[in-house]
N, C-alpha and C positions, 0 to 999 in steps of 0.2 A: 620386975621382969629382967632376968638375965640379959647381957647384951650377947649378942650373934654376929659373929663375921660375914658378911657378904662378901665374897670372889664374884667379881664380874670375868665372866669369858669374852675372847673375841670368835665372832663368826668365822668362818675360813674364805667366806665369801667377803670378809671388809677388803676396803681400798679405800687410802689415801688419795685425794685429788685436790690440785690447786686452780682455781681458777678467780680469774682478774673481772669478771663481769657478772653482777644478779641481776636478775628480774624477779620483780615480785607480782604478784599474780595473785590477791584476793578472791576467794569463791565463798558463797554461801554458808557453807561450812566447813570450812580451813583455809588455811594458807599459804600458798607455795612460793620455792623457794628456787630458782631454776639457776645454776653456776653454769658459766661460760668460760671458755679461754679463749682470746682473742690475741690471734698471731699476725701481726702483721710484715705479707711479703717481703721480701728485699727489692727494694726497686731496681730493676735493670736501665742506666742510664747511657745513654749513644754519645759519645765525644770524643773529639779526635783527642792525638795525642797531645795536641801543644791546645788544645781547650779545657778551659775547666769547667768539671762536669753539670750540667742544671739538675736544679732539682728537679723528681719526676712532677708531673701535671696533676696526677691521681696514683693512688697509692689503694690496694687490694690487702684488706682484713680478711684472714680465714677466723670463722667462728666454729671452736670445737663446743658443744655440749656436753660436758660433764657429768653432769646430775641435777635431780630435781628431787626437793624433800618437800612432800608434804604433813602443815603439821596442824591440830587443832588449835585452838585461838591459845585454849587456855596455858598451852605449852609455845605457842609464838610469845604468847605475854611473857611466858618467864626466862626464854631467849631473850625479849628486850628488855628485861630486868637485869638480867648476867653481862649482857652489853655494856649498858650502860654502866654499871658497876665496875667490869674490870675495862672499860675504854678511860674513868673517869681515874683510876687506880694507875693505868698506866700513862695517863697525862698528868699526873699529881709525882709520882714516881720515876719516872722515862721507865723502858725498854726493862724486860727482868734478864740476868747475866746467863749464860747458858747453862750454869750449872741451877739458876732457880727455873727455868720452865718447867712448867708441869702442867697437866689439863687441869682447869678450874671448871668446876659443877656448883660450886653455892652458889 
């Protein structure tokens, strides 16, 4: 069998997003995956001038929602295969240098 080039394209609708918090959320039949960013306020602190300032009491997280991927098991399973492979590759290794990043799929 001849080999064949695949070009994958990007959608016009892709976006980029970072976000510092999941929730994971098993259902019956898949598995979701929900990204958070969670920002938290700058505290506004009262003190005079020759006081130094306390810390605040409480402190106010905005939670932004990102996105939620849901995905079937047998494709969560090979997310946690890829995982663990390149988390284990990059703790055996450190860090790849900017010029090596690239998206990894095996």
């Amino acid at each position: 069998m001849p080999k064949v080039n695949i070009v994958l394209g990007r959608s016009e609708d892709f976006r980029r997003v970072y976000a510092n918090v999941i929730r994971v959320q098993p259902t019956p039949t898949d598995y979701r995956l929900i990204f958070y960013l969670d920002c938290p306020r700058e505290p506004i602190s009262e003190f005079a001038a020759n006081e130094e300032p306390k810390p605040p009491s409480e402190v106010t997280i905005d939670r932004f929602s990102q996105v939620e991927v849901a995905l079937p098991l047998g494709v969560a399973k090979s997310l946690r295969d890829l995982l663990i492979r390149n988390l284990q590759q990059l703790e055996k290794n450190g860090p790849p240098s900017k010029d090596e990043t690239r998206p990894m799929y095996t």
